[in-house]
N, C-alpha and C positions, 0 to 999 in steps of 0.2 A: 308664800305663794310662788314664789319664782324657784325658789328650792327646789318645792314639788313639781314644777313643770321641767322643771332640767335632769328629775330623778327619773319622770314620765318619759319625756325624750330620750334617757338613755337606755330606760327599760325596751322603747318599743327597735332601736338601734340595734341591742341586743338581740331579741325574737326576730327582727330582720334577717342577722348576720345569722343564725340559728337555720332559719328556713333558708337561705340560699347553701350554705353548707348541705344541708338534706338535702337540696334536690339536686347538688353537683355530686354528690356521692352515689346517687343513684348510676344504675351502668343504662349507656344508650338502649333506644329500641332497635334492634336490627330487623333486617328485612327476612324472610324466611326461604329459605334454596328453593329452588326449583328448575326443573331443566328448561333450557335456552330454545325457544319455541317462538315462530311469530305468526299470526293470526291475522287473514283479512277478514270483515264482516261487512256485508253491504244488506240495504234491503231490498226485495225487489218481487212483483205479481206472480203467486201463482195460477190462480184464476182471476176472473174477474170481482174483485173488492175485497181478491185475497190476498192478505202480504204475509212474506216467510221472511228470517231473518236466517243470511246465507253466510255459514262461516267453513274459511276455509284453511287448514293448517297446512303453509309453508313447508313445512320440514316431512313432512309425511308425505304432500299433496291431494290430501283425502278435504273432501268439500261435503257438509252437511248443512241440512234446512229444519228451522224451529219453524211453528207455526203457531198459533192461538184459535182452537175451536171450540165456538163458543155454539155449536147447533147441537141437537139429541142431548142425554141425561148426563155424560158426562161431556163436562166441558174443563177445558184446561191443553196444557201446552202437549203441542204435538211433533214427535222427533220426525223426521226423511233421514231413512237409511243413507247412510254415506254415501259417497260413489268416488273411486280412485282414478283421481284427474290423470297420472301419468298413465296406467290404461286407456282409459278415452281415449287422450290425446296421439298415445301411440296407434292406435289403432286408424286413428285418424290418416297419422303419416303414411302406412301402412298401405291402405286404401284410393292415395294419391288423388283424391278427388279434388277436380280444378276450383280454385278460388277466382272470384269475380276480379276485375281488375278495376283497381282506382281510377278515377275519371278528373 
């Protein structure tokens, strides 16, 4: 009886030392390239009890809106055309219109 328990103990020792060999042989998972891009996403009303999720890419500064409509026969997710924030923005400068002053 004790034989067999010490044959048992070394067989499973064995299949141990076996499985940790196989899974250190195995090569890591790496992560997959992609270009270096950063993204804000916020949410926020476009009408009233409607929300869009607004995502906006850093590196381009192009700002797009998802939506979910769920009204008429098709329903499902709805893109907003981009719009090119340094446009805007430049146009804004541009136009020199006075800002309010903090109080």
């Amino acid at each position: 009886m004790k034989k067999t328990l010490i044959v048992l103990l070394a067989v499973v020792n064995v299949v141990a030392l076996l499985g940790l060999i196989a899974v250190a042989a195995v090569p890591p998972a790496k992560a997959q390239p992609f270009a270096p891009t950063d993204y804000v996403a916020y949410v926020g009303s476009i009408e009233v009890g409607q929300q869009a999720l607004y995502i906006i890419d850093l590196s381009t500064q192009r700002m797009g809106a998802l939506s979910w409509d769920d009204s008429g026969s098709k329903k499902g997710v709805v893109y907003y055309r981009g719009r090119d924030l340094k446009r805007d923005f430049r146009s804004r400068q541009k136009s020199k219109t006075p800002r309010r002053q903090a109080r």
